[in-house]
Backbone bond lengths (Angstrom), bond angles and torsions (degrees), N, CA, C in turn:
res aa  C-N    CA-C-N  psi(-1)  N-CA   C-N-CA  omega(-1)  CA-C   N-CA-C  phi
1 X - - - 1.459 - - 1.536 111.24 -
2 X 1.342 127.46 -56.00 1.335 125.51 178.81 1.752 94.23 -45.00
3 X 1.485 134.40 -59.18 1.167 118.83 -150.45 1.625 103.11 -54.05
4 X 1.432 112.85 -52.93 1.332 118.34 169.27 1.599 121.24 -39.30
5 X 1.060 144.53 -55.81 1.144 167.00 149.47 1.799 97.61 -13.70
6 X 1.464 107.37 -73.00 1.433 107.56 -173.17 1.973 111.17 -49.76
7 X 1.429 102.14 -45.08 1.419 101.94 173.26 1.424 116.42 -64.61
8 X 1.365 124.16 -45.35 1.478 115.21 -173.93 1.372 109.25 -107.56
9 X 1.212 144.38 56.35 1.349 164.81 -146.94 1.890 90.05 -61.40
10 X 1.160 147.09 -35.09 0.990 157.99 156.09 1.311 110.26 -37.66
11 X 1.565 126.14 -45.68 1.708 104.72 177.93 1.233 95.87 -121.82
12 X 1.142 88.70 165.82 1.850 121.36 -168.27 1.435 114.31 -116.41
13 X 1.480 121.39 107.09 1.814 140.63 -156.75 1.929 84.16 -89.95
14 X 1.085 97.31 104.72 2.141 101.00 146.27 1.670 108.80 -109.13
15 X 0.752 80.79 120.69 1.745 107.71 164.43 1.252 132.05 -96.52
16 X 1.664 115.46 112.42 1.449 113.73 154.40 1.392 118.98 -114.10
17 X 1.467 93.36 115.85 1.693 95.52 168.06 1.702 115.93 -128.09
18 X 1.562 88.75 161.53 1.539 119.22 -147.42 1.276 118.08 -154.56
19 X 1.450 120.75 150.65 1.142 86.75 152.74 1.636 159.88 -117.67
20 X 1.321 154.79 137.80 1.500 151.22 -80.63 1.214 92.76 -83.45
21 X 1.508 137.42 8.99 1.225 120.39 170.84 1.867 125.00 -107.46
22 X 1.847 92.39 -14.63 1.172 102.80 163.99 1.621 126.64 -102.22
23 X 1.995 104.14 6.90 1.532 108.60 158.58 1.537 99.17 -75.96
24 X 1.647 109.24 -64.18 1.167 93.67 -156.08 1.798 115.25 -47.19
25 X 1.189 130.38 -47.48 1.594 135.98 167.78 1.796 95.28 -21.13
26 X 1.628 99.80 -71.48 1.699 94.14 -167.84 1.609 124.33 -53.20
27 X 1.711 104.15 -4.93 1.374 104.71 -168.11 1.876 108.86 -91.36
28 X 1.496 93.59 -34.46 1.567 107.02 166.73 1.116 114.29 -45.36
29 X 1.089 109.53 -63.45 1.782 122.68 -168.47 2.115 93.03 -59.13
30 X 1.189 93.31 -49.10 1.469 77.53 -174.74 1.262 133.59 -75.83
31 X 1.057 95.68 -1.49 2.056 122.49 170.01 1.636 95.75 -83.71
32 X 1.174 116.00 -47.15 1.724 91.33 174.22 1.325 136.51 -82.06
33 X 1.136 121.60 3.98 1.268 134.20 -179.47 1.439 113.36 -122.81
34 X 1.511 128.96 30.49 1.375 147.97 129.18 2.008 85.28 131.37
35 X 0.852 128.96 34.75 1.773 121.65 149.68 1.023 142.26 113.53
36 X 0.923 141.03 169.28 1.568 105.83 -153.43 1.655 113.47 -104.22
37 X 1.523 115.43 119.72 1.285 132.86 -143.32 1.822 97.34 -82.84
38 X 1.785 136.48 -16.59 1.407 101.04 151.37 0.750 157.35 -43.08
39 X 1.639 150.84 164.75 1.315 122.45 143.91 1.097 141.37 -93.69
40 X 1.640 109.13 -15.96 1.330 134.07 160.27 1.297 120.22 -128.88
41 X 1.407 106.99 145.69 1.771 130.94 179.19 1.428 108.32 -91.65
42 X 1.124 124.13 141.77 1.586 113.55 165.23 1.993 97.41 -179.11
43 X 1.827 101.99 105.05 1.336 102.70 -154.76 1.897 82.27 -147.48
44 X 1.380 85.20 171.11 1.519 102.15 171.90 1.782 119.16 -91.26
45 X 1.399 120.20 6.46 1.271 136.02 -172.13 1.070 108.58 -87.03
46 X 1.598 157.18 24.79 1.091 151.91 -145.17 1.404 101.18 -50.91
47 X 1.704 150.88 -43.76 1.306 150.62 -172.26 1.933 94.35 -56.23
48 X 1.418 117.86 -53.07 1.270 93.01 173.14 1.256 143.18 -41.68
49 X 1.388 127.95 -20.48 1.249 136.15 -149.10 1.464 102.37 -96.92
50 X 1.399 102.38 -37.08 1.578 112.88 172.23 1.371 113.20 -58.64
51 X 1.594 114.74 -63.20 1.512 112.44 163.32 1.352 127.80 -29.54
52 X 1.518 118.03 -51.86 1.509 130.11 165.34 1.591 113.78 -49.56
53 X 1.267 105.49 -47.33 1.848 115.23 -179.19 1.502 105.81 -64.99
54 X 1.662 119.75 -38.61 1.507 106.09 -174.38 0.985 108.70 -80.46
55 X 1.761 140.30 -45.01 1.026 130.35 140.06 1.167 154.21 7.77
56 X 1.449 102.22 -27.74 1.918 116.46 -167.09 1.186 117.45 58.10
57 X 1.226 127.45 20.53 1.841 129.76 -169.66 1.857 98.76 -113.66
58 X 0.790 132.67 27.11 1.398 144.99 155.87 1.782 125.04 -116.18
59 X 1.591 111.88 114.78 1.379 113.25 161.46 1.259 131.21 -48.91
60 X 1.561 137.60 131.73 1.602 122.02 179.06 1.485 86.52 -81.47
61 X 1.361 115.26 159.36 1.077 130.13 174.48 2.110 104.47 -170.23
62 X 1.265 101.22 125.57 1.266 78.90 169.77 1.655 93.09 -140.86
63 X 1.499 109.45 115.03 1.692 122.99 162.41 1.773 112.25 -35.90
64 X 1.037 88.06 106.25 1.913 86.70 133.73 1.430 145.29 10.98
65 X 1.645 87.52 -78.40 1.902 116.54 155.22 1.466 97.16 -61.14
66 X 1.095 127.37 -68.00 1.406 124.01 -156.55 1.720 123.73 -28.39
67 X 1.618 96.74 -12.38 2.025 100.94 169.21 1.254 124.62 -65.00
68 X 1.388 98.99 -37.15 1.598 124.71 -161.27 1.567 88.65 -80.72
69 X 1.241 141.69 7.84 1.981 128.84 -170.35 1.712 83.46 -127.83
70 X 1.590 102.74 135.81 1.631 115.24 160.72 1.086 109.21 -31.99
71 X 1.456 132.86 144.15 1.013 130.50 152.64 1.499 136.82 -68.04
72 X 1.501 110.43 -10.27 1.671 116.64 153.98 1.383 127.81 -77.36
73 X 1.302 106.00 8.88 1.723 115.25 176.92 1.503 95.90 -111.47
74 X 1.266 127.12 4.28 1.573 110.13 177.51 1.505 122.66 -148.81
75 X 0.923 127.50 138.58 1.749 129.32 -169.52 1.443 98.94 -63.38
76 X 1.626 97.68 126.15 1.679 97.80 178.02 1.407 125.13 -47.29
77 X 1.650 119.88 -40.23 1.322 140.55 -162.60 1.645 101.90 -91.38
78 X 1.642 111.59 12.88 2.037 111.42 165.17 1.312 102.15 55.58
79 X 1.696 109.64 33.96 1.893 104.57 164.36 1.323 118.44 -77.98
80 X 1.517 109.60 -43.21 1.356 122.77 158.90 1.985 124.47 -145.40
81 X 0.830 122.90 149.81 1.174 138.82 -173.33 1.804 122.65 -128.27
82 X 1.438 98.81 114.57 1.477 114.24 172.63 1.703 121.81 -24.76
83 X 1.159 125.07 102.17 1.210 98.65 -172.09 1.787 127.05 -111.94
84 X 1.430 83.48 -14.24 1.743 110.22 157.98 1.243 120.80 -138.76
85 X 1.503 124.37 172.63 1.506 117.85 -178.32 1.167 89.46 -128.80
86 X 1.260 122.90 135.91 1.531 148.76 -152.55 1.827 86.08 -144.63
87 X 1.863 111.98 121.04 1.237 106.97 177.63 1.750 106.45 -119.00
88 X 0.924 98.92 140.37 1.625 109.35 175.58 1.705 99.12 -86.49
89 X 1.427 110.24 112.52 1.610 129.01 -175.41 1.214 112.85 -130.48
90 X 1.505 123.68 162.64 1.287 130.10 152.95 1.336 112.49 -88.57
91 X 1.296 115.58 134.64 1.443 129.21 163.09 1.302 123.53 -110.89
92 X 0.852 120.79 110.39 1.776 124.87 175.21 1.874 105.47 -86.33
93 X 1.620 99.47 153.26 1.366 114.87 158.03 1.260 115.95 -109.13
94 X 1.332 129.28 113.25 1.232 141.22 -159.76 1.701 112.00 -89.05
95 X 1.467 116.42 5.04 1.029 112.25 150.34 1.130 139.93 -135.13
96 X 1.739 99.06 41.32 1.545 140.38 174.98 2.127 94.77 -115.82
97 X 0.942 116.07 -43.12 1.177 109.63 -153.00 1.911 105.28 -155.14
98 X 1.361 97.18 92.72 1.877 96.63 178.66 1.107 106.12 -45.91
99 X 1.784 113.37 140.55 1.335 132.66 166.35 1.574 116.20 -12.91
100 X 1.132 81.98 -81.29 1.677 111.15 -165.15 1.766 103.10 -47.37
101 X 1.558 129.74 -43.00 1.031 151.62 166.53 1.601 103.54 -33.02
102 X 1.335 117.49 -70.30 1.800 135.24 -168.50 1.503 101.64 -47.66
103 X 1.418 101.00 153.26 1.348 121.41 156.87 1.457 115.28 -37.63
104 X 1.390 122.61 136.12 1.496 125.14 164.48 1.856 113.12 -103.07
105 X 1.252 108.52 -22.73 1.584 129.56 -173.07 1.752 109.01 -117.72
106 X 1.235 115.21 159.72 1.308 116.05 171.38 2.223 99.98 -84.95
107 X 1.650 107.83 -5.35 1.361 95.66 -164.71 1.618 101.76 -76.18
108 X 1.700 114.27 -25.19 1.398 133.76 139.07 1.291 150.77 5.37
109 X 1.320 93.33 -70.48 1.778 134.86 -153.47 1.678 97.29 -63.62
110 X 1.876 98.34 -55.57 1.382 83.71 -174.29 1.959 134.78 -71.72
111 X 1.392 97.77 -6.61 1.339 103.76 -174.78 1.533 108.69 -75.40
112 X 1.388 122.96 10.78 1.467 118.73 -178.45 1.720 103.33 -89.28
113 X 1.606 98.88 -18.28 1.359 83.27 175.23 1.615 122.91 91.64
114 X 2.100 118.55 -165.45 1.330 101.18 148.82 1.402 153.56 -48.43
115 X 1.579 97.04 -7.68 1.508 97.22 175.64 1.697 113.68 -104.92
116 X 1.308 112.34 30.78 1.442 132.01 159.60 1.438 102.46 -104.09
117 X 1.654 98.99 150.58 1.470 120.82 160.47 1.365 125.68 -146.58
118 X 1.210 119.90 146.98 1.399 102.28 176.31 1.619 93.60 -139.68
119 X 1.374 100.13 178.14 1.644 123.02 -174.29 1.363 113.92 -79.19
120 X 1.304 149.14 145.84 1.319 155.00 -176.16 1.705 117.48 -81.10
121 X 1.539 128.57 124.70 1.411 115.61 -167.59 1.453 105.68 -88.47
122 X 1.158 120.53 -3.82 1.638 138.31 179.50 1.622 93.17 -77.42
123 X 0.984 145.93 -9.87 1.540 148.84 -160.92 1.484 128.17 -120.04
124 X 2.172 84.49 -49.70 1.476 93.40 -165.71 1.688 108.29 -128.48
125 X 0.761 132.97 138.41 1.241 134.81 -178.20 1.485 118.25 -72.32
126 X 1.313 122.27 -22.11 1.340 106.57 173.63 1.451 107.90 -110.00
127 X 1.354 129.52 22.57 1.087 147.39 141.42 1.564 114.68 -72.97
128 X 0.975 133.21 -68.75 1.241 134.04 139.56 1.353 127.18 -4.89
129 X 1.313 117.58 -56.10 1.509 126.79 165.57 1.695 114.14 -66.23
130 X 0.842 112.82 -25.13 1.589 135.51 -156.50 1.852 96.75 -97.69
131 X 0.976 115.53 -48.83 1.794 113.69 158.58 1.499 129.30 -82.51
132 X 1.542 124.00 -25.94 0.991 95.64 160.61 1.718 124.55 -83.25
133 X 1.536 103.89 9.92 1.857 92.26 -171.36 1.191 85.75 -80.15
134 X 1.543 119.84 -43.56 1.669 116.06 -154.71 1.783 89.02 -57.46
135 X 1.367 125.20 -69.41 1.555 141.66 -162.90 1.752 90.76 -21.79
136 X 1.402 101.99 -68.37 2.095 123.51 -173.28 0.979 100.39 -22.34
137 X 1.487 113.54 -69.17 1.767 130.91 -144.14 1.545 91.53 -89.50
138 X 1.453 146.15 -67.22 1.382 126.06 -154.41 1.996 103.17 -121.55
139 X 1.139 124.10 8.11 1.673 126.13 -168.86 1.515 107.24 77.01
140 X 1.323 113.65 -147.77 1.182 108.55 -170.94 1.636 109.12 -110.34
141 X 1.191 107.26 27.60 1.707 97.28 178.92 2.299 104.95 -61.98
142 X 1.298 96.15 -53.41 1.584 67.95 -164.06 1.740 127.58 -58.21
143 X 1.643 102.44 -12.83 1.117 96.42 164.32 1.484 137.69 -69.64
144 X 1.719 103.15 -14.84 1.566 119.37 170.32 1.833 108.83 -83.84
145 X 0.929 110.73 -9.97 1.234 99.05 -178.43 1.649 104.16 -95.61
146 X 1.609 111.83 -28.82 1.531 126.91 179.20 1.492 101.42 -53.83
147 X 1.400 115.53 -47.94 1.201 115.16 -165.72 1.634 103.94 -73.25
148 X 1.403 102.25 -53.39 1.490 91.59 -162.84 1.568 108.00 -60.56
149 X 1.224 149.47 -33.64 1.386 140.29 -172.13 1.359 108.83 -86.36
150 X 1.276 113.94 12.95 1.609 118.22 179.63 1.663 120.61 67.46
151 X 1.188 137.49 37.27 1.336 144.27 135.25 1.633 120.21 -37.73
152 X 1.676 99.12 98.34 1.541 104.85 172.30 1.264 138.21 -54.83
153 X 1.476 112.38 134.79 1.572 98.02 167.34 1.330 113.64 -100.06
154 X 1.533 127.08 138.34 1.213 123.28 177.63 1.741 109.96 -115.82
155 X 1.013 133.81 -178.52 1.706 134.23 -165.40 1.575 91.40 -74.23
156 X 1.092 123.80 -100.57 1.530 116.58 -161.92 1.378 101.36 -121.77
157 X 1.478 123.78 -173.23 1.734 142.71 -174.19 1.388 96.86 -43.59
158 X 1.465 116.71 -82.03 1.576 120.93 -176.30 1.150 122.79 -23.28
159 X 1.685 106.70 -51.06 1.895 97.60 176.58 1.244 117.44 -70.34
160 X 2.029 114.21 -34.04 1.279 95.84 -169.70 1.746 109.48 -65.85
161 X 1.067 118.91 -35.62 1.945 125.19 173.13 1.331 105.77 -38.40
162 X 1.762 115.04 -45.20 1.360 100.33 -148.77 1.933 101.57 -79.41
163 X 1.885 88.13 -39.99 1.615 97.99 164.26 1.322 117.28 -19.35
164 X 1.535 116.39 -87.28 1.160 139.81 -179.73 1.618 101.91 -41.27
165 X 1.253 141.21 -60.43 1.350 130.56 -174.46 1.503 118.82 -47.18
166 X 1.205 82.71 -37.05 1.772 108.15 -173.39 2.180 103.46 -74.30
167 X 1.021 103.66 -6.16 1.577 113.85 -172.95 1.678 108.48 64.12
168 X 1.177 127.64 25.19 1.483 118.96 177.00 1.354 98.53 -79.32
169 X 1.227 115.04 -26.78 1.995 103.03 168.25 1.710 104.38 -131.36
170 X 1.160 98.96 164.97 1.619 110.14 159.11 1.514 134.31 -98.06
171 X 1.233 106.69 -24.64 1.565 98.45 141.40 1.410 119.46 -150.56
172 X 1.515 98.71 163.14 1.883 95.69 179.33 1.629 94.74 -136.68
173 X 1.648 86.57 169.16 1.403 112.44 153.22 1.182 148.72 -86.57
174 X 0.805 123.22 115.71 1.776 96.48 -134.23 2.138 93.74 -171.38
175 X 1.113 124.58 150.65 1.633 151.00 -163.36 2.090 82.12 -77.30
176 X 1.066 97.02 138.28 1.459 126.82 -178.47 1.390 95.03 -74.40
177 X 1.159 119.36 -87.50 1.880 123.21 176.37 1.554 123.90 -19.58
178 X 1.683 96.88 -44.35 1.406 96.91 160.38 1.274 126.34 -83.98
179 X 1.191 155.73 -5.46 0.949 157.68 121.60 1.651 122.50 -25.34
180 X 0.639 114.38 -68.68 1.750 147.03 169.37 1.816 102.92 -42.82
181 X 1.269 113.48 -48.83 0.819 124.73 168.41 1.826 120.19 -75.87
182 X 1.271 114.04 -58.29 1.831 95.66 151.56 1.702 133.43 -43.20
183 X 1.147 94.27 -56.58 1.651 106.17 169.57 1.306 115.93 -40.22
184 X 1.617 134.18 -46.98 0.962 141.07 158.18 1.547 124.38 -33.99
185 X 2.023 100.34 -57.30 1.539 85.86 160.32 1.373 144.67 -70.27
186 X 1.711 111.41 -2.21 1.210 123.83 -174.34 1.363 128.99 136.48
187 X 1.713 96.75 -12.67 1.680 116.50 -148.87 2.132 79.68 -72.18
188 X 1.547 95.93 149.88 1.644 104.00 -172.23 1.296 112.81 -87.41
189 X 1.551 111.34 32.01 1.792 130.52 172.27 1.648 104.58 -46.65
190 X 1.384 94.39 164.55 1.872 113.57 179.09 1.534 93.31 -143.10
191 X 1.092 136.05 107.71 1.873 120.58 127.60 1.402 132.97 -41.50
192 X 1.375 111.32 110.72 1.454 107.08 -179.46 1.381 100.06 -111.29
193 X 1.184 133.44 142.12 1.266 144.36 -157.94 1.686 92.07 -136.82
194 X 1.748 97.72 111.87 1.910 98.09 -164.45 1.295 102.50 -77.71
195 X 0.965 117.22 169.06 1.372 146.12 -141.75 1.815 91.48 -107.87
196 X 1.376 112.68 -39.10 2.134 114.51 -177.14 1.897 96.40 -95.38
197 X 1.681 105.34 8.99 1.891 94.06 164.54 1.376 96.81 109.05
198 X 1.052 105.07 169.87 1.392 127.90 -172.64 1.909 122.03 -114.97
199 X 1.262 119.97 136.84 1.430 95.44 178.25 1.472 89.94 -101.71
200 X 1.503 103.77 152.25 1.575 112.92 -158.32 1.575 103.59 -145.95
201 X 1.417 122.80 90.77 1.657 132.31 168.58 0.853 132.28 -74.64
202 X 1.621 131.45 96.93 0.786 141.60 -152.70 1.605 103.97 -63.21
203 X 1.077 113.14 9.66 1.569 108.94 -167.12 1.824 136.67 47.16
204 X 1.033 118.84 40.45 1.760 108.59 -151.41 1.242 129.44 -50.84
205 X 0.639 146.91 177.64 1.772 160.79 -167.11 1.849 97.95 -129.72
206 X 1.041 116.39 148.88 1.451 108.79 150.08 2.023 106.16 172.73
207 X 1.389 103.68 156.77 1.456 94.01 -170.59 1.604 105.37 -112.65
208 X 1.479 109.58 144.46 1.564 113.21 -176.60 1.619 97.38 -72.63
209 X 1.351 85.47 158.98 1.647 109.88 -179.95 1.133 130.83 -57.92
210 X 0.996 111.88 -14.67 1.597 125.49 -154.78 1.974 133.47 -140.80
211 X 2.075 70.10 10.17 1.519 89.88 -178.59 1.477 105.41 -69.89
212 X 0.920 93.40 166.69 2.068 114.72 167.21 1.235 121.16 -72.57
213 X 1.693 106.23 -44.16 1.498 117.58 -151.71 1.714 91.57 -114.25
214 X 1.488 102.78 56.76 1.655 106.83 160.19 1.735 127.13 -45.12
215 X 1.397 90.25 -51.06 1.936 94.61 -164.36 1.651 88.07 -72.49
216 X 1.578 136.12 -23.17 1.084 144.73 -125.84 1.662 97.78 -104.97
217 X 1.646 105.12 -42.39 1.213 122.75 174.41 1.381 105.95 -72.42
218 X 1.709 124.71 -67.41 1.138 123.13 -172.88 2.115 117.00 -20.76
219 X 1.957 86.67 -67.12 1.275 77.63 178.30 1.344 137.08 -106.73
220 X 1.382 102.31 62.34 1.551 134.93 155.02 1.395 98.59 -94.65
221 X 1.542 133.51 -79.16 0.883 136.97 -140.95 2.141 91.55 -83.72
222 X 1.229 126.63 -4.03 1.477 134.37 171.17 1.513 105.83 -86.59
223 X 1.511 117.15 -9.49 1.272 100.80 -179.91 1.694 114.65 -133.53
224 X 2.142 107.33 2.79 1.710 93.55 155.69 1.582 94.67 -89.33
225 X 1.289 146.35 25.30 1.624 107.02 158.65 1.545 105.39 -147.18
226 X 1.564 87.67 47.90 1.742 110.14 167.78 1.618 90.02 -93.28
227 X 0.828 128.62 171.36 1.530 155.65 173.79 1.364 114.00 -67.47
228 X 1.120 126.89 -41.51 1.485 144.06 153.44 1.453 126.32 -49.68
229 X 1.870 107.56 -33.36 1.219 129.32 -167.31 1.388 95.11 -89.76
230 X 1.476 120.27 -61.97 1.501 116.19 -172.64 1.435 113.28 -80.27
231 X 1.508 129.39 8.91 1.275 125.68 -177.91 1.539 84.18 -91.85
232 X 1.579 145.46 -35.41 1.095 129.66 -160.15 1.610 105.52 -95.41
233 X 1.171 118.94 0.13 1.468 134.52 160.88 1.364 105.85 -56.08
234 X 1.202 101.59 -70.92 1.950 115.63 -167.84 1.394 88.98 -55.73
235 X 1.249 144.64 -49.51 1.536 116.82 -167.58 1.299 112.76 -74.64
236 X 1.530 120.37 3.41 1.512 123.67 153.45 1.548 125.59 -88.46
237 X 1.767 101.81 8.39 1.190 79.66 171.87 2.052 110.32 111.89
238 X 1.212 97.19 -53.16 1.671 118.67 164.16 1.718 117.49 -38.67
239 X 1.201 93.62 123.57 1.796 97.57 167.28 1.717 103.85 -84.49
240 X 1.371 110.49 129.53 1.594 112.08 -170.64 1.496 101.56 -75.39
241 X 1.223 108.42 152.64 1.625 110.49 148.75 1.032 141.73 -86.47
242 X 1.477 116.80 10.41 1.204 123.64 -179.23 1.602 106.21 -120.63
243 X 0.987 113.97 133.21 1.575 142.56 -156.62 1.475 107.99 -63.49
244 X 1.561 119.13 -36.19 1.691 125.59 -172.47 1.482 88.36 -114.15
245 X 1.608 127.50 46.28 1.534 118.90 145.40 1.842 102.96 -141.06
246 X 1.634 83.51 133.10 1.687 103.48 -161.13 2.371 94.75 -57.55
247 X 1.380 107.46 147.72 1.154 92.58 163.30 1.782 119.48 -94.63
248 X 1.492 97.80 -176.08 1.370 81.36 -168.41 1.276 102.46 -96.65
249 X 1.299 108.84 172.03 1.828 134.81 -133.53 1.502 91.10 -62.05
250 X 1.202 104.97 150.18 1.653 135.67 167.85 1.798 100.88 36.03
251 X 1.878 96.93 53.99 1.452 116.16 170.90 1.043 99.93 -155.56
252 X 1.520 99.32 119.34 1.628 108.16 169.37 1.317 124.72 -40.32
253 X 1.404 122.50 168.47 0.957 138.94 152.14 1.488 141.66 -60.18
254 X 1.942 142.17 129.39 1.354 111.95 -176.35 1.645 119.64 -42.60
255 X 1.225 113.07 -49.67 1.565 109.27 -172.12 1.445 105.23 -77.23
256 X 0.900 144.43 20.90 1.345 148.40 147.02 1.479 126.49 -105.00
257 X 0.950 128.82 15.65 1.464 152.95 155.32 1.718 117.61 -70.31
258 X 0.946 132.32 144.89 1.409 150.96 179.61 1.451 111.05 -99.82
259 X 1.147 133.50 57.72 1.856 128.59 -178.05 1.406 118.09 -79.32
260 X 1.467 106.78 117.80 1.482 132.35 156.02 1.689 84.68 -38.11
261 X 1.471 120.66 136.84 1.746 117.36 137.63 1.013 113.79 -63.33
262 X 1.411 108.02 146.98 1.973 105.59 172.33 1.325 101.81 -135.92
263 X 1.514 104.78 129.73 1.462 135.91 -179.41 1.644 104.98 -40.98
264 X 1.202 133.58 28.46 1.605 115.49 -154.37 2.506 106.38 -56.06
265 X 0.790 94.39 -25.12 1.960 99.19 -175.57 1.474 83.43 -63.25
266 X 1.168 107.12 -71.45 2.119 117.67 -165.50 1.431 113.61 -50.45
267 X 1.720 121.82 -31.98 0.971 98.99 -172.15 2.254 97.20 -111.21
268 X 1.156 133.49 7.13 0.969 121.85 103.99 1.412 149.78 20.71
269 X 1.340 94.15 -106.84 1.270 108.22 151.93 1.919 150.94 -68.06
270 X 1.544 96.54 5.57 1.170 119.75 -169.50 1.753 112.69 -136.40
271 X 1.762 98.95 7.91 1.165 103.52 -169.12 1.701 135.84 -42.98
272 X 1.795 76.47 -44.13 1.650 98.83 -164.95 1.915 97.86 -73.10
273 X 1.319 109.72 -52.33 1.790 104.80 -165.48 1.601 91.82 -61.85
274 X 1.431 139.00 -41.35 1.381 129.67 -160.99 1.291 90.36 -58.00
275 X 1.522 139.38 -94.79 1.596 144.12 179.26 1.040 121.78 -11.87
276 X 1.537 127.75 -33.65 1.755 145.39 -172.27 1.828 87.87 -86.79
277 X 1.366 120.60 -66.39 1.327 105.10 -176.58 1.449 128.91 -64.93
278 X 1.190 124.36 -15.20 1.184 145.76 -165.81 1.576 103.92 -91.53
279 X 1.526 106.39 -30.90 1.855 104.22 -175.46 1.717 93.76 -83.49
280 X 1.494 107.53 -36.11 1.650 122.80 -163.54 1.827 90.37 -60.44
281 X 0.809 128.61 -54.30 1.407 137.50 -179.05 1.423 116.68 -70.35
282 X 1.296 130.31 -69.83 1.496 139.64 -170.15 1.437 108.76 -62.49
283 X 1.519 111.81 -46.71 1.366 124.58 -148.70 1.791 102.41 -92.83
284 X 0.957 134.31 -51.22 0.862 126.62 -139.97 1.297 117.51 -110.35
């Protein structure tokens, strides 16, 4: 936002962030007490957005930029649009657990046991995304096997990274960027990029219906997936979505990625029992 800010010195970025399970909560509440007072969405929950779209509580809008992004990262009808790719990876600590030793697959992951962790979908939204694909594609066995060998749950991505930096596990589950971003300071991280795909969120952008600051929103959301916008991504670390911006160093590329499909309508619509079984199991 500041980068934005310096270019359009005219509007003024407030930010609340959270995480996508305690926006979406704040958005309810603000739907009952006459609507929901953002003007823009931009979360790791992609199943929300759909909810928002059936709803009618989403602006169409489709950017400009918006040619230059795959068209499987964005709602045909410009309700919302991908605006980063946020990857669900394994990360190992390599001086918790030799390379060669770690998981290569998530079919893997769980046999490490207590010295696995992963992030909570009650918390985080692309955790959330990240259990119901697994739930879709095979039921809930790997979560029974997670449980039984003792695979942690920790609150969201950040802790499990910071966990893992910290050596309380040897590997987690845990957002690539953040990773990438410890490693940078030194932390003795690995990206493992599994071998059965990656779940990969497109992250969306999109502006509520009913905001004020339309022209205001537009070009916010005209300038993270301008070229300018996602070049200042990658120095965070972010794989761009747009195809003619390099990613950052010794990270693939979107079209060079391996993507799991993810159910986003099904799990959606299945939000609430997935989280209820998932606490009934993980948590307790």
């Amino acid at each position: 936002s500041e980068a934005f800010m310096k270019k359009r010195p005219d509007i003024k970025v407030e930010i609340f962030r959270s995480g996508s399970t305690e926006v979406g909560a704040k958005l309810a509440a603000e739907r009952e007490v006459g609507g929901i007072r953002a003007d823009l969405l931009w979360l790791a929950d992609a199943p929300i957005y759909y909810e928002l779209r059936d709803k009618g509580e989403l602006a169409q809008y489709v950017s400009p930029e918006a040619k230059n992004i795959p068209n499987d990262l964005k709602d045909p009808k410009g309700f919302f649009t991908g605006a980063r790719l946020i990857n669900m990876i394994i990360a190992v600590n390599k001086e918790v657990i030799p390379l060669k030793d770690a998981p290569k697959s998530w079919k893997n992951f769980p046999d490490i046991g207590k010295k696995a962790a992963m992030g909570n979908p009650l918390y985080s939204g692309s955790n959330f995304v990240t259990v119901a694909t697994f739930v879709k594609q095979d039921g809930w066995g790997w979560f029974e096997k997670a449980r039984a060998k003792g695979v942690a749950v920790v609150r969201g991505n950040s802790e499990a990274a910071t966990a893992l930096a910290g050596k309380e596990f040897g590997v987690a589950m845990t957002l690539d960027y953040i990773v990438a971003g410890l490693m940078k300071k030194g932390a003795p991280l690995e990206i493992i990029w599994p071998q059965d795909g990656v779940i990969s969120v497109p992250s969306p952008i999109a502006i509520i219906k009913n905001t004020k600051q339309l022209e205001a929103s537009k070009a916010f959301v005209d300038y993270v997936l301008s070229r300018e916008g996602q070049e200042f991504l990658v120095k965070q670390e972010v794989i761009p979505v747009r195809g003619d911006v390099k990613p950052p160093e010794g990270q693939p590329s979107a079209s060079q990625i391996k993507f799991i499909p993810i159910p986003y309508e099904w799990a959606a619509e299945n939000a609430a029992a997935i989280r209820e079984k998932f606490e009934k199991l993980m948590l307790h």
